[in-house]
PQR file of N, CA, C, O and H, with PARSE charges and radii, in Angstrom:
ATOM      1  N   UNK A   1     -24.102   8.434   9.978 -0.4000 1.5000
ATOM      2  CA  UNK A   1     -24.004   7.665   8.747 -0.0000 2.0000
ATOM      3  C   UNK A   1     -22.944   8.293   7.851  0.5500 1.7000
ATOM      4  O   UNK A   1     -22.864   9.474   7.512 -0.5500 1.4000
ATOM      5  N   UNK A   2     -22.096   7.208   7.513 -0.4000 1.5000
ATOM      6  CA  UNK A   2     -20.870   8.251   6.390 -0.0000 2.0000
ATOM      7  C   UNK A   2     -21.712   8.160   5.279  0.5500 1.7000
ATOM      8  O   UNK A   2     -22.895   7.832   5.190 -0.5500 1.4000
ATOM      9  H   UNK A   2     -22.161   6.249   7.788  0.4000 1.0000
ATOM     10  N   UNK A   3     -20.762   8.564   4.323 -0.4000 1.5000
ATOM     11  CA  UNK A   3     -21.224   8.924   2.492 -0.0000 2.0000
ATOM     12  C   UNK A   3     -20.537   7.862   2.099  0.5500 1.7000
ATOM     13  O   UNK A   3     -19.597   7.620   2.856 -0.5500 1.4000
ATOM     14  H   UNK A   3     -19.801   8.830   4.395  0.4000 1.0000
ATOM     15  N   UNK A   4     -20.657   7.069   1.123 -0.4000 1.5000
ATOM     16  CA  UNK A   4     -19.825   6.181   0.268 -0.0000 2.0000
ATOM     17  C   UNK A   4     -18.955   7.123  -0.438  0.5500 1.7000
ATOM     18  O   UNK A   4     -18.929   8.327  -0.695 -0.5500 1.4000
ATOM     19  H   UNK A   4     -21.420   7.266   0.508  0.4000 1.0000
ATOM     20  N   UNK A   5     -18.365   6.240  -0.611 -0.4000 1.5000
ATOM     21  CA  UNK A   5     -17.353   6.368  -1.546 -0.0000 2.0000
ATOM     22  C   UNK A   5     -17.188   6.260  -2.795  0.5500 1.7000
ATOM     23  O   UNK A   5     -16.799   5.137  -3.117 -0.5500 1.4000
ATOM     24  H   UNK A   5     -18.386   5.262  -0.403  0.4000 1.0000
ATOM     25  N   UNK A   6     -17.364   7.166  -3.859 -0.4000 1.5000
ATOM     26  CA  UNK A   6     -18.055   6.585  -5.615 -0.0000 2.0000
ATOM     27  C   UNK A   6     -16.919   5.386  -5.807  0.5500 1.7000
ATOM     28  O   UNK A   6     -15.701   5.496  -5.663 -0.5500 1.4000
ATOM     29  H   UNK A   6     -17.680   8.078  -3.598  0.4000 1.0000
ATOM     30  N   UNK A   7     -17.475   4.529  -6.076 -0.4000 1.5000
ATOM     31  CA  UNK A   7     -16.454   3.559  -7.506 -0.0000 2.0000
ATOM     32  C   UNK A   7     -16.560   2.110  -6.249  0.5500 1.7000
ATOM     33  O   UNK A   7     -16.636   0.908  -6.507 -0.5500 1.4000
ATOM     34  H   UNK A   7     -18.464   4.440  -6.194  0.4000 1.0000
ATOM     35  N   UNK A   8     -16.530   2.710  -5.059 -0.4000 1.5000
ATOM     36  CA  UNK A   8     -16.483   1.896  -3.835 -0.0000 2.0000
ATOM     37  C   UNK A   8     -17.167   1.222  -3.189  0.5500 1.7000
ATOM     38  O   UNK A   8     -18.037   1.908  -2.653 -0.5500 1.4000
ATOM     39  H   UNK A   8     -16.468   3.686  -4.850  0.4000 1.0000
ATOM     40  N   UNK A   9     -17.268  -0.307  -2.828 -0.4000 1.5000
ATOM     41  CA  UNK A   9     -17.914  -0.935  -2.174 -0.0000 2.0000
ATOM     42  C   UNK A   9     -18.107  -1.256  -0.357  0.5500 1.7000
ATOM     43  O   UNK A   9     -17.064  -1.133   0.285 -0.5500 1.4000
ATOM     44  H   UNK A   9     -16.560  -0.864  -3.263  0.4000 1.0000
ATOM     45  N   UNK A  10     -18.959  -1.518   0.174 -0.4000 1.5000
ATOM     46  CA  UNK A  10     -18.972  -1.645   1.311 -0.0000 2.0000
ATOM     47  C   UNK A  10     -18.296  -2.939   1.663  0.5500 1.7000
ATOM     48  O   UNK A  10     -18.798  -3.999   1.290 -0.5500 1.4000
ATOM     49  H   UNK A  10     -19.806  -1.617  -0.347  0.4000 1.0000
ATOM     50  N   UNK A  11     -17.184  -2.911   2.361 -0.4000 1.5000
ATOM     51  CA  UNK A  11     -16.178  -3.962   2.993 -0.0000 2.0000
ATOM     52  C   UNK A  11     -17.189  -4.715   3.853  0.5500 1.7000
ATOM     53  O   UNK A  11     -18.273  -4.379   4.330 -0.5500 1.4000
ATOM     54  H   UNK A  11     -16.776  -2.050   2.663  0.4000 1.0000
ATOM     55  N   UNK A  12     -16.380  -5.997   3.898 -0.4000 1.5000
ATOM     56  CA  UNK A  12     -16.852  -7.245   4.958 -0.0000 2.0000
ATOM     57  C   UNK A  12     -15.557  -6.531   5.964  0.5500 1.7000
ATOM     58  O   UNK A  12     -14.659  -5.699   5.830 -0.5500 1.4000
ATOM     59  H   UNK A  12     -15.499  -6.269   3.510  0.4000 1.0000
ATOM     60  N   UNK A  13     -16.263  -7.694   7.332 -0.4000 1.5000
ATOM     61  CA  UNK A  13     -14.939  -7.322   8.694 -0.0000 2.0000
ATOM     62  C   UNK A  13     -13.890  -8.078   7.610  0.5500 1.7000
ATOM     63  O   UNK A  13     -12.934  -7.326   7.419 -0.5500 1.4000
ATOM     64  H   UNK A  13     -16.992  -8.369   7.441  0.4000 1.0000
ATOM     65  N   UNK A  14     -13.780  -9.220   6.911 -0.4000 1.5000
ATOM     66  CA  UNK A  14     -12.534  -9.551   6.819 -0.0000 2.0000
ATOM     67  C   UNK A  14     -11.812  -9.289   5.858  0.5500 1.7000
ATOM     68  O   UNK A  14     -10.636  -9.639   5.754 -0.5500 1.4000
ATOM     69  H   UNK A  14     -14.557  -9.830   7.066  0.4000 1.0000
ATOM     70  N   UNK A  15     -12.495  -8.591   4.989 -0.4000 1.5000
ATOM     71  CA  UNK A  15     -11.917  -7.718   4.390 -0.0000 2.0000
ATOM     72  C   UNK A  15     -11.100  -6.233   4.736  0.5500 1.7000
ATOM     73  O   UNK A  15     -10.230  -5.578   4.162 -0.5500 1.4000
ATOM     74  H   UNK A  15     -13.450  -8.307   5.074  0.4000 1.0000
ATOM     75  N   UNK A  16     -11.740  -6.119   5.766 -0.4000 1.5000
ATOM     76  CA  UNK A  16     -11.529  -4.595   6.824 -0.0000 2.0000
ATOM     77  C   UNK A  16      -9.766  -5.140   7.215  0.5500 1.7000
ATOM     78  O   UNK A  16      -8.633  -4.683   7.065 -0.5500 1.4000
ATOM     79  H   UNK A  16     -12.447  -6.651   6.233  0.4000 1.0000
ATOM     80  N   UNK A  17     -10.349  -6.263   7.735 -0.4000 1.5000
ATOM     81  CA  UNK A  17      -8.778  -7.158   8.124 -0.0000 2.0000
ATOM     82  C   UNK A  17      -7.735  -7.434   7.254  0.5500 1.7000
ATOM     83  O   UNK A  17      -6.557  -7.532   7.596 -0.5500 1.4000
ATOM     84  H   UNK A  17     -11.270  -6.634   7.857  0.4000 1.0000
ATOM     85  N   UNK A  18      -8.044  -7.523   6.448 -0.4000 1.5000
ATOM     86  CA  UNK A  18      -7.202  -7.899   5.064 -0.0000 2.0000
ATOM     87  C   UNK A  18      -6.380  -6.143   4.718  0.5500 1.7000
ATOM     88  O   UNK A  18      -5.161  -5.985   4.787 -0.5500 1.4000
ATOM     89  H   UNK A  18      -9.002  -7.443   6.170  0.4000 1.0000
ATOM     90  N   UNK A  19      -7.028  -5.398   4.485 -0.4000 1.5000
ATOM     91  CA  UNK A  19      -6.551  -4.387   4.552 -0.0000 2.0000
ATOM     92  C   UNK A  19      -5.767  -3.557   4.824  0.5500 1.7000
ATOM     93  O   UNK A  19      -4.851  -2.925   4.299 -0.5500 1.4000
ATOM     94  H   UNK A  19      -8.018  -5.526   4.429  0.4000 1.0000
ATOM     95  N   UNK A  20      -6.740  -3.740   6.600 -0.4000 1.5000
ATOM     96  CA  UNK A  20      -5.193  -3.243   7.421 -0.0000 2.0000
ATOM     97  C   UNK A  20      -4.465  -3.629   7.672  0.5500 1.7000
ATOM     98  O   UNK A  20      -3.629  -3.143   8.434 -0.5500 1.4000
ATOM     99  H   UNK A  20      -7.484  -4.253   7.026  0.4000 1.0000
ATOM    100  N   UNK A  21      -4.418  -5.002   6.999 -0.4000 1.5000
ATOM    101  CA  UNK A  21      -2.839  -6.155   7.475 -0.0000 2.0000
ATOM    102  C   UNK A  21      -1.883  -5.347   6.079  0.5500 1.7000
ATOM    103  O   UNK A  21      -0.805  -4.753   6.053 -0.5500 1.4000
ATOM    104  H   UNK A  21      -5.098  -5.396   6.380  0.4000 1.0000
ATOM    105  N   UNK A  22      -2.825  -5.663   5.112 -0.4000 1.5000
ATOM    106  CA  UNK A  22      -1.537  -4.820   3.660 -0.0000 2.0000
ATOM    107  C   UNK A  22      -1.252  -3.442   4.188  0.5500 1.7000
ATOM    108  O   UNK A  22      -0.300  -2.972   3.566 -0.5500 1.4000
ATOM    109  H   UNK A  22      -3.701  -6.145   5.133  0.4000 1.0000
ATOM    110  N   UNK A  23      -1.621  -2.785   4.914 -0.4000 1.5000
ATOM    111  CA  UNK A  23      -1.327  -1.408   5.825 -0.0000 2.0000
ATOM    112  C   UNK A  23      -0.465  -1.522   6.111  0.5500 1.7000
ATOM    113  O   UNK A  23       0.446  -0.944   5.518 -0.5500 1.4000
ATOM    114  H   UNK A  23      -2.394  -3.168   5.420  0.4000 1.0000
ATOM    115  N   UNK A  24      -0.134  -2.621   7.574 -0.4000 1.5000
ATOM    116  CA  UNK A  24       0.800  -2.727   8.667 -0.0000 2.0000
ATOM    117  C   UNK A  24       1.501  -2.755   7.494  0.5500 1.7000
ATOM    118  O   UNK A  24       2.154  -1.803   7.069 -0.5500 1.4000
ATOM    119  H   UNK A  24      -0.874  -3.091   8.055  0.4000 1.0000
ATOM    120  N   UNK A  25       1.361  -4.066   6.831 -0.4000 1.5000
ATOM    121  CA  UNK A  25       2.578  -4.397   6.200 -0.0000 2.0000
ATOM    122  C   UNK A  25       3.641  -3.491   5.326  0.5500 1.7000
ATOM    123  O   UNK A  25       4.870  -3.561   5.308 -0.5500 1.4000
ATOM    124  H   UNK A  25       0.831  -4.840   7.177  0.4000 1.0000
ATOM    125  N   UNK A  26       2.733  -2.599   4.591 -0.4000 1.5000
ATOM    126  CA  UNK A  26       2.726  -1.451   3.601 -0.0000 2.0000
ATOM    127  C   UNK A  26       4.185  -0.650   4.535  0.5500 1.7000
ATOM    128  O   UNK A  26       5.362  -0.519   4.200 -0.5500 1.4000
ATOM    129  H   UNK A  26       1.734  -2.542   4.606  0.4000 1.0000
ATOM    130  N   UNK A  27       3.385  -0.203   5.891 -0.4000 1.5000
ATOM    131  CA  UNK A  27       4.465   0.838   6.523 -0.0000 2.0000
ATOM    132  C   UNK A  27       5.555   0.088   7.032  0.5500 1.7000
ATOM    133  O   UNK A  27       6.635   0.675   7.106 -0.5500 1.4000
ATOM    134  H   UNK A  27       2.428  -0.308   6.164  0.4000 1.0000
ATOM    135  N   UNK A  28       5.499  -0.868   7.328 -0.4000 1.5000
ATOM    136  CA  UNK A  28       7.071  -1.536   8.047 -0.0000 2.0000
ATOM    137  C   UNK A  28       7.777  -1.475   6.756  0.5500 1.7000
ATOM    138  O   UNK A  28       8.880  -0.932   6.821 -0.5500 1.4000
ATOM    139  H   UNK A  28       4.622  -1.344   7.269  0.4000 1.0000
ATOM    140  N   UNK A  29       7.290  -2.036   5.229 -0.4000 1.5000
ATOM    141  CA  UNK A  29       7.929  -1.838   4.154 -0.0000 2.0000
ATOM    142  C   UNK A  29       8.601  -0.503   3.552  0.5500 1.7000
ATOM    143  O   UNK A  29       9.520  -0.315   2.754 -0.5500 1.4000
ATOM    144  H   UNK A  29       6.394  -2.477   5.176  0.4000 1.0000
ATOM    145  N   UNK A  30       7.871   0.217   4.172 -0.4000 1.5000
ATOM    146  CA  UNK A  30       8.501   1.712   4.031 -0.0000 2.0000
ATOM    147  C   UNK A  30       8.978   2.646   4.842  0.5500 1.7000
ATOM    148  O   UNK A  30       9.227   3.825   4.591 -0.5500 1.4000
ATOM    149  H   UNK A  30       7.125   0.065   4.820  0.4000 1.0000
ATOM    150  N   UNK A  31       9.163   1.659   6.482 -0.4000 1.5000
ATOM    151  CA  UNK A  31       9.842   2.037   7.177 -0.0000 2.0000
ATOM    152  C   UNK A  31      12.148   1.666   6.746  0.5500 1.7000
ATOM    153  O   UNK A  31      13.252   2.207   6.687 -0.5500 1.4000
ATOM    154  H   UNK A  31       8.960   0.701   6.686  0.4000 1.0000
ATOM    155  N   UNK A  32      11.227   0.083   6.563 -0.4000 1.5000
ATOM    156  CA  UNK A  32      12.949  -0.318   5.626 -0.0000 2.0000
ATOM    157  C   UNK A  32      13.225   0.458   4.709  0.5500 1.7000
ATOM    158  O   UNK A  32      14.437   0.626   4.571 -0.5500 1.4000
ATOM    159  H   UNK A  32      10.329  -0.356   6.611  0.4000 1.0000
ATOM    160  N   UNK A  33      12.142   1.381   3.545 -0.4000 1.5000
ATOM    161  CA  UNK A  33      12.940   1.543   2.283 -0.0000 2.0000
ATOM    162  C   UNK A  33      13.358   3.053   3.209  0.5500 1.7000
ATOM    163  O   UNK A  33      14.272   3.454   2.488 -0.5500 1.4000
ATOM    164  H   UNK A  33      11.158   1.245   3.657  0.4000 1.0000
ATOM    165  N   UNK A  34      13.265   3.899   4.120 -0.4000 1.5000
ATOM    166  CA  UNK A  34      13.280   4.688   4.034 -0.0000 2.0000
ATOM    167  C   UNK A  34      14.919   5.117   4.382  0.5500 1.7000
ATOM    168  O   UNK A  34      15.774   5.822   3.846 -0.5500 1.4000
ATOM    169  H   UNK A  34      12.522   3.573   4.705  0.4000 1.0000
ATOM    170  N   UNK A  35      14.800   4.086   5.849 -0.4000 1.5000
ATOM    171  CA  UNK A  35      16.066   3.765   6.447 -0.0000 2.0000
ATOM    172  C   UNK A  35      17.230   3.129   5.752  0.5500 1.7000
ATOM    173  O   UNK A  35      18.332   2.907   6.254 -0.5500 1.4000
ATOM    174  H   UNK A  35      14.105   3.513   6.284  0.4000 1.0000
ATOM    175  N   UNK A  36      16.784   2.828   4.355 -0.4000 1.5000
ATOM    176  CA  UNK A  36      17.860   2.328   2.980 -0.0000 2.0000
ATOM    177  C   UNK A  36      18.343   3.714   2.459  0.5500 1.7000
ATOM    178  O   UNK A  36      19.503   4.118   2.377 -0.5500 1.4000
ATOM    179  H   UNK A  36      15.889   3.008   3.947  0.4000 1.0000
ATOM    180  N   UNK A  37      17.237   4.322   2.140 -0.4000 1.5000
ATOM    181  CA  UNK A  37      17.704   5.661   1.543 -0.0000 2.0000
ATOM    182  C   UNK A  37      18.198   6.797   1.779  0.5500 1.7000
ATOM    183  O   UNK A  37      18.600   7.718   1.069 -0.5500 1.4000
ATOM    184  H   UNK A  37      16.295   3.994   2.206  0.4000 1.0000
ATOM    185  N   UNK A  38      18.054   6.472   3.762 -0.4000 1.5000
ATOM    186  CA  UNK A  38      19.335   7.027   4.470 -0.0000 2.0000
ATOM    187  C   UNK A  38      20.905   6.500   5.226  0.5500 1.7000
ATOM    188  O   UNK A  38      21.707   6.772   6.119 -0.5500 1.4000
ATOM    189  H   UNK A  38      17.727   5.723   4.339  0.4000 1.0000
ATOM    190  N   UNK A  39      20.657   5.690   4.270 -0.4000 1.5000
ATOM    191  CA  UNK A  39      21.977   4.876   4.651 -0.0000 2.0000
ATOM    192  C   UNK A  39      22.505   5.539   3.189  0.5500 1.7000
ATOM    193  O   UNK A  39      21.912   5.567   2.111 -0.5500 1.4000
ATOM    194  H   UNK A  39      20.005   5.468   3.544  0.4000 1.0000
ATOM    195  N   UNK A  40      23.684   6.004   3.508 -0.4000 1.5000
ATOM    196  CA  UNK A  40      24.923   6.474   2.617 -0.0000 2.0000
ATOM    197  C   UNK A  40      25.624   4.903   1.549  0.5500 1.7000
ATOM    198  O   UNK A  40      26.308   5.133   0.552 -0.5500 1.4000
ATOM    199  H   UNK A  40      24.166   5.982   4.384  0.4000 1.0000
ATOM    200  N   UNK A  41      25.368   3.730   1.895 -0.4000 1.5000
ATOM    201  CA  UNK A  41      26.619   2.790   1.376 -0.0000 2.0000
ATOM    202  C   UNK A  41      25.590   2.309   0.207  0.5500 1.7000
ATOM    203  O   UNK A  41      25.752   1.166  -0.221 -0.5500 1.4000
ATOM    204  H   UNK A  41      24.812   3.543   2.705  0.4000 1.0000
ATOM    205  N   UNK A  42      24.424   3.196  -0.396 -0.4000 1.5000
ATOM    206  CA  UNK A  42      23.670   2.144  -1.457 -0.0000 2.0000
ATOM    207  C   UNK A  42      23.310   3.271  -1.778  0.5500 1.7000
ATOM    208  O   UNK A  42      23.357   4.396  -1.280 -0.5500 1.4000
ATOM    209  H   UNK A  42      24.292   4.124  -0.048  0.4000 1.0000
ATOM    210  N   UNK A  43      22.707   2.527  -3.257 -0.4000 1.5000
ATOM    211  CA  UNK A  43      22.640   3.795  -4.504 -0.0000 2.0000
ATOM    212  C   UNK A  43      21.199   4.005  -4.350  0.5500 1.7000
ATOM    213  O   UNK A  43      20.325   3.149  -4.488 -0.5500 1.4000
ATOM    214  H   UNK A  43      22.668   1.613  -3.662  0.4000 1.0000
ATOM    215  N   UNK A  44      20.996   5.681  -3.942 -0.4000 1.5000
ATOM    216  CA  UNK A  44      19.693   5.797  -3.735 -0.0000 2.0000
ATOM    217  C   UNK A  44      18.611   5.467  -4.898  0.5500 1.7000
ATOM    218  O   UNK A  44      17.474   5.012  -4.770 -0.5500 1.4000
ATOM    219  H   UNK A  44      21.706   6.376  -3.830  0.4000 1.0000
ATOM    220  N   UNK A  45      19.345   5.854  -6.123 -0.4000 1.5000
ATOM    221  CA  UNK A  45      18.063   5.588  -7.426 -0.0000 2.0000
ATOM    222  C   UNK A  45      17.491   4.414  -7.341  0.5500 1.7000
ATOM    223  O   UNK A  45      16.275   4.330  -7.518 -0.5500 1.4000
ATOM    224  H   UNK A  45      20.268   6.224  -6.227  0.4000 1.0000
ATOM    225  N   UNK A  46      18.283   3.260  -7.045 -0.4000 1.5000
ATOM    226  CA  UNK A  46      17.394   1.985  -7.107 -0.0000 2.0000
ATOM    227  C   UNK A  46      16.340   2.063  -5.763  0.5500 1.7000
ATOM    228  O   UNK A  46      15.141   1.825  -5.620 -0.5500 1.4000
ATOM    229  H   UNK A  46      19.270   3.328  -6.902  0.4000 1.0000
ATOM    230  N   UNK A  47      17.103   2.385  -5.131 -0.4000 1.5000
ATOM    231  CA  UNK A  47      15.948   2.924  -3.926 -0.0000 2.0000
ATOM    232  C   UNK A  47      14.577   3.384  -4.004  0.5500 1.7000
ATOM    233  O   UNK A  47      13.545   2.828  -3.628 -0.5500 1.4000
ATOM    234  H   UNK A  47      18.077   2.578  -5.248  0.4000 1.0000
ATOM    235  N   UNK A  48      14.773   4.589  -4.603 -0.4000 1.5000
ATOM    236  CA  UNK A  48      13.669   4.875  -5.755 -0.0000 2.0000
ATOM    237  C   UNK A  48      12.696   4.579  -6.317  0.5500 1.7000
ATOM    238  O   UNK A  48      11.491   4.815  -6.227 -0.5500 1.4000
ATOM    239  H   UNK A  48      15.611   5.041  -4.908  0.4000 1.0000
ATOM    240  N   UNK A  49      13.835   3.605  -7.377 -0.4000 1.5000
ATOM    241  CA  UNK A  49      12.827   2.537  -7.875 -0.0000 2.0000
ATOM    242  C   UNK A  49      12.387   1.498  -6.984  0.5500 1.7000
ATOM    243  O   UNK A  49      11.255   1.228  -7.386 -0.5500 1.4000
ATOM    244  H   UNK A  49      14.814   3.413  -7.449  0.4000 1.0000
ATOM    245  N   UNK A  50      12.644   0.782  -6.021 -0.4000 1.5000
ATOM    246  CA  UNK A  50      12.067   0.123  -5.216 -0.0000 2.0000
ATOM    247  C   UNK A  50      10.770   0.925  -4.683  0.5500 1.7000
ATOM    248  O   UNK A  50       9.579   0.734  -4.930 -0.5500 1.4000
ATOM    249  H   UNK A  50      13.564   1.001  -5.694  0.4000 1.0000
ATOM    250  N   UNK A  51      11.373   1.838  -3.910 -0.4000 1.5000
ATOM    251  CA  UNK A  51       9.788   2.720  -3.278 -0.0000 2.0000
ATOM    252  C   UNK A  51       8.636   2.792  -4.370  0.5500 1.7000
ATOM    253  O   UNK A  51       7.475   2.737  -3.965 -0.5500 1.4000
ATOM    254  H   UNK A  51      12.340   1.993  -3.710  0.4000 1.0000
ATOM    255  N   UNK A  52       8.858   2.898  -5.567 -0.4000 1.5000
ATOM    256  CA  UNK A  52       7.920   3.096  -6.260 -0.0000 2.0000
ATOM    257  C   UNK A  52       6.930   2.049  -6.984  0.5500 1.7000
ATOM    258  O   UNK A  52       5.830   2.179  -7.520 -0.5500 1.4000
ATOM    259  H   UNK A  52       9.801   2.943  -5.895  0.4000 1.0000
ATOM    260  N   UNK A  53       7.878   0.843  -6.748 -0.4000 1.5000
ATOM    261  CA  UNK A  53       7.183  -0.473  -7.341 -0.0000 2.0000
ATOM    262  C   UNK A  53       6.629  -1.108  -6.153  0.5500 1.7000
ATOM    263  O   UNK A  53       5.700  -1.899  -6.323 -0.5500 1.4000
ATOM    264  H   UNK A  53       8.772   0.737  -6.313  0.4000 1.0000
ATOM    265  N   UNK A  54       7.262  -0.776  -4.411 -0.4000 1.5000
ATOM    266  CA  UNK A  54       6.679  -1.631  -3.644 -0.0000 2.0000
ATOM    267  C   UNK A  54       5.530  -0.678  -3.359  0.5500 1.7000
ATOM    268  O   UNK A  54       4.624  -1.162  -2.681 -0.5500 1.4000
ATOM    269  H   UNK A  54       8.016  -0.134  -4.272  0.4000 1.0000
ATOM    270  N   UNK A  55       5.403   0.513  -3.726 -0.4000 1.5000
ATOM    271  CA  UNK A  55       3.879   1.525  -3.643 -0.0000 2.0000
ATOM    272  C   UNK A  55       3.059   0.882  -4.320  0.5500 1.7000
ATOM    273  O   UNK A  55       2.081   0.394  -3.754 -0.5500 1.4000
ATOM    274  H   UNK A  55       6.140   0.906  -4.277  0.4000 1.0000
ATOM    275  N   UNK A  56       3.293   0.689  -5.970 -0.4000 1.5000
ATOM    276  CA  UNK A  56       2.305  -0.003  -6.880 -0.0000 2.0000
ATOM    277  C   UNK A  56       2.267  -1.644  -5.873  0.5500 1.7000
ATOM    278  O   UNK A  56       1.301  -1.699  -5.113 -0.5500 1.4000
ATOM    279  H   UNK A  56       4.088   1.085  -6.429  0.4000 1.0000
ATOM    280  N   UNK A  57       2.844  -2.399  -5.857 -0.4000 1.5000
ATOM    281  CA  UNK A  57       2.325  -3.521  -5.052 -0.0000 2.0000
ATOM    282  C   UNK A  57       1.688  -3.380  -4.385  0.5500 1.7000
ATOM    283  O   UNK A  57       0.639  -3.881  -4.788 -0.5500 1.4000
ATOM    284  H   UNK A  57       3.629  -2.354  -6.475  0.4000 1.0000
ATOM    285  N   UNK A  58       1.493  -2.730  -2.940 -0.4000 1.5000
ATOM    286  CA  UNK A  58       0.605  -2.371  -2.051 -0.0000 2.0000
ATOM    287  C   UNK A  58      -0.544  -2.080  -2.566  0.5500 1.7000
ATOM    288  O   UNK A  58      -1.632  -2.623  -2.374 -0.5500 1.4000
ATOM    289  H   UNK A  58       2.345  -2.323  -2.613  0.4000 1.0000
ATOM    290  N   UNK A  59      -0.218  -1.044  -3.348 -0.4000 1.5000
ATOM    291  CA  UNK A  59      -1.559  -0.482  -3.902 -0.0000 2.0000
ATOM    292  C   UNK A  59      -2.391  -1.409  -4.307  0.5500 1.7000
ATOM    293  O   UNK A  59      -3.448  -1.601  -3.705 -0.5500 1.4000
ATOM    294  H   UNK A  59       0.666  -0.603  -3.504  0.4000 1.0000
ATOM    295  N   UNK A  60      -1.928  -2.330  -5.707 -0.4000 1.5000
ATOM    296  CA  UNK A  60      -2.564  -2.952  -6.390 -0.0000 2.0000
ATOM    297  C   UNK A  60      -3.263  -4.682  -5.580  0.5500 1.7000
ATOM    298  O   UNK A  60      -3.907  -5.592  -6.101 -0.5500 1.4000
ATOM    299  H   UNK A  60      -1.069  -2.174  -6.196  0.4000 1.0000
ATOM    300  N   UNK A  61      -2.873  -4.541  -4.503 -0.4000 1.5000
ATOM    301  CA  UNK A  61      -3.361  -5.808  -2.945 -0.0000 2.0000
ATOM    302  C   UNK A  61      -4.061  -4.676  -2.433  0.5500 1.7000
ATOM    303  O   UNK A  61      -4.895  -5.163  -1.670 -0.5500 1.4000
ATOM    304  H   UNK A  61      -2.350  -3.802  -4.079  0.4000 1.0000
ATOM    305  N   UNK A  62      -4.189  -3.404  -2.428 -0.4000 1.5000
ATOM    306  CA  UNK A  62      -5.323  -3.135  -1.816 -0.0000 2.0000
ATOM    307  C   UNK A  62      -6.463  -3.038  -2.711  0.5500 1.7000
ATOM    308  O   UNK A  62      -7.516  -3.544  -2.322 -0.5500 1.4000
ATOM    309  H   UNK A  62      -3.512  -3.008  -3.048  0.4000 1.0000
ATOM    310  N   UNK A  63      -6.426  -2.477  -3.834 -0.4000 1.5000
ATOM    311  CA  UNK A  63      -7.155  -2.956  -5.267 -0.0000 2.0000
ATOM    312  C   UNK A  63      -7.806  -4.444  -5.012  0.5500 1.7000
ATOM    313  O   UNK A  63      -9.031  -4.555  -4.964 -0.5500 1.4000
ATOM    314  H   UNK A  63      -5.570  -2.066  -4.150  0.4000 1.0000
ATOM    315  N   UNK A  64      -7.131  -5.337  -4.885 -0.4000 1.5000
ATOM    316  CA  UNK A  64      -7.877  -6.731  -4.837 -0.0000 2.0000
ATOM    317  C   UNK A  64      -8.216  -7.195  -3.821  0.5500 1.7000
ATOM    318  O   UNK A  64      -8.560  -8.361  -4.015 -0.5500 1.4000
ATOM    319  H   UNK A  64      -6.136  -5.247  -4.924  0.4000 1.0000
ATOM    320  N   UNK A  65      -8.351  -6.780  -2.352 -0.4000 1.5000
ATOM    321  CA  UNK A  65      -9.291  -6.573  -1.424 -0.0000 2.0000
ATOM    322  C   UNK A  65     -10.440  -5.640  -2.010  0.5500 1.7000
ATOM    323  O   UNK A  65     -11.491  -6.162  -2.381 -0.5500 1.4000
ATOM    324  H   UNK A  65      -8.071  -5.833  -2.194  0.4000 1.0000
ATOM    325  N   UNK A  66     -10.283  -4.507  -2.081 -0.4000 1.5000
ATOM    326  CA  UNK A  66     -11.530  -3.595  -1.904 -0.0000 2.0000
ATOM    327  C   UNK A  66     -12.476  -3.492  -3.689  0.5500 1.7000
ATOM    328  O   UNK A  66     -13.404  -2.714  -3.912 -0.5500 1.4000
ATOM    329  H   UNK A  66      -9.429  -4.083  -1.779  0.4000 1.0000
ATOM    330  N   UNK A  67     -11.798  -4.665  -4.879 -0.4000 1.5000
ATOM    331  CA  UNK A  67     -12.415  -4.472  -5.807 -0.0000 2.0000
ATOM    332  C   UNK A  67     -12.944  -3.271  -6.631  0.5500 1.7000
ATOM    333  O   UNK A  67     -13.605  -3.591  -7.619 -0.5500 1.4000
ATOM    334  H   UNK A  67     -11.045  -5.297  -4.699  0.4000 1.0000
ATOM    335  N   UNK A  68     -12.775  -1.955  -6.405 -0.4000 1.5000
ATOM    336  CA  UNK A  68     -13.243  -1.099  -6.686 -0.0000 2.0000
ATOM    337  C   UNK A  68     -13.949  -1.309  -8.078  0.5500 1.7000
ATOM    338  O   UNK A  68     -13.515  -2.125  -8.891 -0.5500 1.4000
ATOM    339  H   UNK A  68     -12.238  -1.695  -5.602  0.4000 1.0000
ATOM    340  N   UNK A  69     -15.482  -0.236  -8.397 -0.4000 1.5000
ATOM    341  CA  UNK A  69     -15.854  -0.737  -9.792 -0.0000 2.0000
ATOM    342  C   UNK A  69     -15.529   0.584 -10.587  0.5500 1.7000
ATOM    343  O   UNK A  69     -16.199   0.855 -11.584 -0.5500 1.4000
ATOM    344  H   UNK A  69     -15.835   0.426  -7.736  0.4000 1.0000
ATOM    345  N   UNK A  70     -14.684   1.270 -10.236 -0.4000 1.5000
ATOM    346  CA  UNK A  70     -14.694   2.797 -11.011 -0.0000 2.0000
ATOM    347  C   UNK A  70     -12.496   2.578 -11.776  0.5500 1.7000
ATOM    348  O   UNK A  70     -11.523   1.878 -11.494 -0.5500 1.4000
ATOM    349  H   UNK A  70     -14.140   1.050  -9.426  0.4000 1.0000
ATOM    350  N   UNK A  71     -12.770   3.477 -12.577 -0.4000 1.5000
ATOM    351  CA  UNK A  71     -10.828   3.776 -12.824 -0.0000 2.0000
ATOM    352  C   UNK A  71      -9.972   4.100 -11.957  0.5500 1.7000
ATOM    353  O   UNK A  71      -8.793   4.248 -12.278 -0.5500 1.4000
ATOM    354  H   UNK A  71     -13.560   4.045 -12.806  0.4000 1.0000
TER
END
């Protein structure tokens, strides 16, 4: 038996699914930004800023799958 998780609810399967699809999706997205920010012909800062807003996106779709009730 695991421990919960404080703030955290117990997932449905399709929610489980939902998840790890914003996952997959999450890393192919940061497989591109990464391979941007080793490409020499573009300005890494916006890069940057991309990585950091498509983190908060992800994040905040995994937020509205898993509902959390805590901060």
């Amino acid at each position: 038996m695991s421990t919960p998780v404080i703030g955290y609810r117990e997932l449905t399967e399709k929610e489980i699914a939902l998840m790890n699809l914003i996952k997959e999706q999450g890393n192919e997205v940061g497989r591109l930004v990464e391979g941007l920010a080793m490409n020499g012909a573009v300005d890494t800062r916006w890069v940057a800023v991309a990585r950091t807003h498509l983190q908060q996106g992800f994040m905040a779709l995994t937020r509205a799958v898993a509902q959390p009730t805590s901060f």
